[in-house]
C-alpha positions as YAML, in Angstrom:
chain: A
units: angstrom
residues:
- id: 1
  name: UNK
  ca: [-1.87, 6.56, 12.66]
- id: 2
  name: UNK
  ca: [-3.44, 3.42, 10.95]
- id: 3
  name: UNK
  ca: [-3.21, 0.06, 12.85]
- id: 4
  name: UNK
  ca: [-4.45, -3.42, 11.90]
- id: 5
  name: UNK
  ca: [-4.60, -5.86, 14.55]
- id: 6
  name: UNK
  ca: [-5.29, -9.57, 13.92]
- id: 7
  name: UNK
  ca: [-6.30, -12.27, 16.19]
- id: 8
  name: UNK
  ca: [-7.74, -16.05, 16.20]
- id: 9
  name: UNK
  ca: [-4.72, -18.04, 14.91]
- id: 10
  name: UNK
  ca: [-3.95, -21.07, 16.71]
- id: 11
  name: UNK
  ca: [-3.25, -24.89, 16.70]
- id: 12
  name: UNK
  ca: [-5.91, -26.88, 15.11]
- id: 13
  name: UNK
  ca: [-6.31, -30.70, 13.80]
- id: 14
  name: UNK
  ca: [-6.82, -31.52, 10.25]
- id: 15
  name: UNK
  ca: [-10.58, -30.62, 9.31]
- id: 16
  name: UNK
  ca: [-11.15, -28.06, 11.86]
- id: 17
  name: UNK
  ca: [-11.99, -24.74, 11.94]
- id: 18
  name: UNK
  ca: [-10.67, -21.51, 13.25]
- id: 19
  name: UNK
  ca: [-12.10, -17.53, 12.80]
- id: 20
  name: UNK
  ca: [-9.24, -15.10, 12.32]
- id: 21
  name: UNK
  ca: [-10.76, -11.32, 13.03]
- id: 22
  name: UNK
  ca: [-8.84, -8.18, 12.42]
- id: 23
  name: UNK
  ca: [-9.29, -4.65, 13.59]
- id: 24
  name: UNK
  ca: [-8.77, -1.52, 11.49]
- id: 25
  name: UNK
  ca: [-8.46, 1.39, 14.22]
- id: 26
  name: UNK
  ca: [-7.05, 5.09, 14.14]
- id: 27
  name: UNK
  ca: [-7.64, 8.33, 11.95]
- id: 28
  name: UNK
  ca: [-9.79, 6.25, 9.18]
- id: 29
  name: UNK
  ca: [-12.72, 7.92, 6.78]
- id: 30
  name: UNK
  ca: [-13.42, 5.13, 5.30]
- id: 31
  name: UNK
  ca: [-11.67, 1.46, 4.09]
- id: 32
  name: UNK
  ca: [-12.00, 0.33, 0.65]
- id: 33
  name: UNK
  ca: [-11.05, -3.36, -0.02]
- id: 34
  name: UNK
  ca: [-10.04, -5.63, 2.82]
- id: 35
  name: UNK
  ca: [-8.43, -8.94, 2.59]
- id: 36
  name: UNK
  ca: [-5.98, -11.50, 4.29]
- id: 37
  name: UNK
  ca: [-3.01, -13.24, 3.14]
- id: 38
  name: UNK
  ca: [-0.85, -15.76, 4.39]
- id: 39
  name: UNK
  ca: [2.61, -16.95, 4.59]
- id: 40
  name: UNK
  ca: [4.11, -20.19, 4.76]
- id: 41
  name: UNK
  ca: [7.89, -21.45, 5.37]
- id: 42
  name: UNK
  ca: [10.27, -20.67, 2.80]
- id: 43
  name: UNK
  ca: [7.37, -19.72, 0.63]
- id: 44
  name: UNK
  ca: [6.36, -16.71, -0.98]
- id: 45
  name: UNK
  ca: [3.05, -14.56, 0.27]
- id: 46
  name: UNK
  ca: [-0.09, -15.13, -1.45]
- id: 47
  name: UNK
  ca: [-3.54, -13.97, -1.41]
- id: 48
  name: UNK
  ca: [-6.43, -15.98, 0.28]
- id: 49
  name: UNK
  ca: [-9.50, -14.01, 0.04]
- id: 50
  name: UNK
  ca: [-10.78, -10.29, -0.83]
- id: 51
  name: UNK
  ca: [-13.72, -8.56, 0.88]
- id: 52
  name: UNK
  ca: [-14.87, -5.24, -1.19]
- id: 53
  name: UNK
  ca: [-16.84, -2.33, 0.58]
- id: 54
  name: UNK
  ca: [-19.70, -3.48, -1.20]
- id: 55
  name: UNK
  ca: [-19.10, -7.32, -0.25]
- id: 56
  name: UNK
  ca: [-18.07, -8.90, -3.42]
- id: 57
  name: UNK
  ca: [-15.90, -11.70, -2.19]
- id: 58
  name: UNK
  ca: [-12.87, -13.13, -4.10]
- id: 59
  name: UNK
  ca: [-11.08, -16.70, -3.33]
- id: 60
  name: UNK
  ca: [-7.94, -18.51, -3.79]
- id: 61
  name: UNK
  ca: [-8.78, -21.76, -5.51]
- id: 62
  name: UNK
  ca: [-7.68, -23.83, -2.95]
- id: 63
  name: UNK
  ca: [-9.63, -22.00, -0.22]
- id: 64
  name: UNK
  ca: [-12.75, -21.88, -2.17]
- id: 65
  name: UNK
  ca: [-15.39, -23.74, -0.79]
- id: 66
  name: UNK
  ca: [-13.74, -24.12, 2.84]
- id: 67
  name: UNK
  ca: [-12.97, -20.37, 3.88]
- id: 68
  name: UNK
  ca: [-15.65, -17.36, 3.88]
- id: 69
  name: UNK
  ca: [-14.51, -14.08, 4.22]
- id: 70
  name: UNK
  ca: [-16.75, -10.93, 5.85]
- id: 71
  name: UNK
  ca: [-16.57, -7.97, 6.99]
- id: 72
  name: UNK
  ca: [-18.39, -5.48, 9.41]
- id: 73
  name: UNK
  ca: [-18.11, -1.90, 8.36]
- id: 74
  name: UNK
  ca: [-19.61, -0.28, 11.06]
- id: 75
  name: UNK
  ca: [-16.42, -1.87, 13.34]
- id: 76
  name: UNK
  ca: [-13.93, -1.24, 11.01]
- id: 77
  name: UNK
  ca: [-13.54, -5.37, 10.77]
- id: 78
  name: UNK
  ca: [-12.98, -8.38, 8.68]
- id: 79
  name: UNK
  ca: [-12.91, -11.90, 9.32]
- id: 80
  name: UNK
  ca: [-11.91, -15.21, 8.08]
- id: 81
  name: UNK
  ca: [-13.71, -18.25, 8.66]
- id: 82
  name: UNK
  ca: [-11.80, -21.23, 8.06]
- id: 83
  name: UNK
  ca: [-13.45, -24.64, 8.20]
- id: 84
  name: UNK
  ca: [-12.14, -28.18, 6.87]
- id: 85
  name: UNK
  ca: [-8.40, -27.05, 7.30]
- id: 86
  name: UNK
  ca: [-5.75, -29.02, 6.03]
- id: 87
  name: UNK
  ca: [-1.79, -29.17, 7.07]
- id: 88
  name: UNK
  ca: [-1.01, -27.34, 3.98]
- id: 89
  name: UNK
  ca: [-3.27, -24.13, 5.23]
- id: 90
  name: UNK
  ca: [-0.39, -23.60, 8.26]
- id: 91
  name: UNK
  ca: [0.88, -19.98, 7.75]
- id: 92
  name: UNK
  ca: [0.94, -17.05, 9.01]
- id: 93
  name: UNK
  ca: [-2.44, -14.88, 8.30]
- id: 94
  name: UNK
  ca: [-2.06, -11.28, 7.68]
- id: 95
  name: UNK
  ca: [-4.85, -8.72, 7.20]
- id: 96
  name: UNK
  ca: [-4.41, -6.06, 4.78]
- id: 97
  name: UNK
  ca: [-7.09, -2.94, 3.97]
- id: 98
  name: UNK
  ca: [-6.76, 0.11, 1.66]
- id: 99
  name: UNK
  ca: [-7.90, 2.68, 4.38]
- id: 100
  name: UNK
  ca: [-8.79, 6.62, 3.35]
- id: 101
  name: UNK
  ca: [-7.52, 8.75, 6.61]
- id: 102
  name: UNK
  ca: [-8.36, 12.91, 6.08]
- id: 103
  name: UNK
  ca: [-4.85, 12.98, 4.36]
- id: 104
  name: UNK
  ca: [-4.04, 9.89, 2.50]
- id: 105
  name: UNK
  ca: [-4.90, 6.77, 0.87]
- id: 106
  name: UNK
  ca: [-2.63, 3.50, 1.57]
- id: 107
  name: UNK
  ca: [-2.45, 0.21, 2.17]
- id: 108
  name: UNK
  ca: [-1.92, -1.24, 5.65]
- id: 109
  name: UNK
  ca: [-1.25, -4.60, 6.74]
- id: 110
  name: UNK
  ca: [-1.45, -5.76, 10.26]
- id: 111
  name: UNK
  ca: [1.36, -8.06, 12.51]
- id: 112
  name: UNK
  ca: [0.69, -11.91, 11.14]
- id: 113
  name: UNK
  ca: [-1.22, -14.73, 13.11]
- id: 114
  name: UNK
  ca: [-0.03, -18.03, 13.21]
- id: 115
  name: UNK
  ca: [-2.43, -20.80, 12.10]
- id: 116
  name: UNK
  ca: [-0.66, -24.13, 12.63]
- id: 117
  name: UNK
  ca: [-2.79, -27.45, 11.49]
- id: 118
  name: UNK
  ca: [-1.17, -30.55, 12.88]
- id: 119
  name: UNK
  ca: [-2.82, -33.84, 14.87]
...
């Protein structure tokens, strides 16, 4: 059994910064592409940023330049920095990761974290 576990969301004030981190744990031989998400009300998911296994990085447009995504594979981890946030960045963040176990490849996603930016 695959789990990915997020953590980091929070309230912040316009321009701040949070770190989202997610943990990839369970039967895993290896994770390919890792990446997170995010959610807003009444609005459909969309991709923020991409991590490869061999670190090439892809961005939303309107993250580019404010968020940097990384990853540690020897911890099975990624993270999200977030800096300069702005009111339209509150969602909830979800992790995803295509993740070999002995048996399968799939995607996985992990629970959500809420980022909320408000003063």
């Amino acid at each position: 059994q695959v789990q990915l576990v997020e953590s980091g969301g929070g309230l912040v004030q316009p321009g701040g910064s949070l770190r989202l981190s997610c943990a990839a744990s369970g039967s895993i031989s290896s994770i390919d592409t890792m990446g997170w998400y995010r959610q807003a009300p009444g609005k459909q998911r969309e991709l923020v940023a991409t991590i490869t296994s061999g670190r090439s990085t892809h961005y939303e447009d309107s993250v580019k330049g404010r968020f940097t995504i990384s990853r540690d594979n020897a911890k099975n981890m990624v993270f999200l920095q977030m800096n300069g946030l702005k009111p339209e960045d509150t969602a909830v963040y979800y992790c995803t990761a295509n993740i070999r176990t002995r048996s399968i490849v799939g995607g996985y996603w992990g629970q959500g974290t809420q980022v909320t930016v408000s003063s």
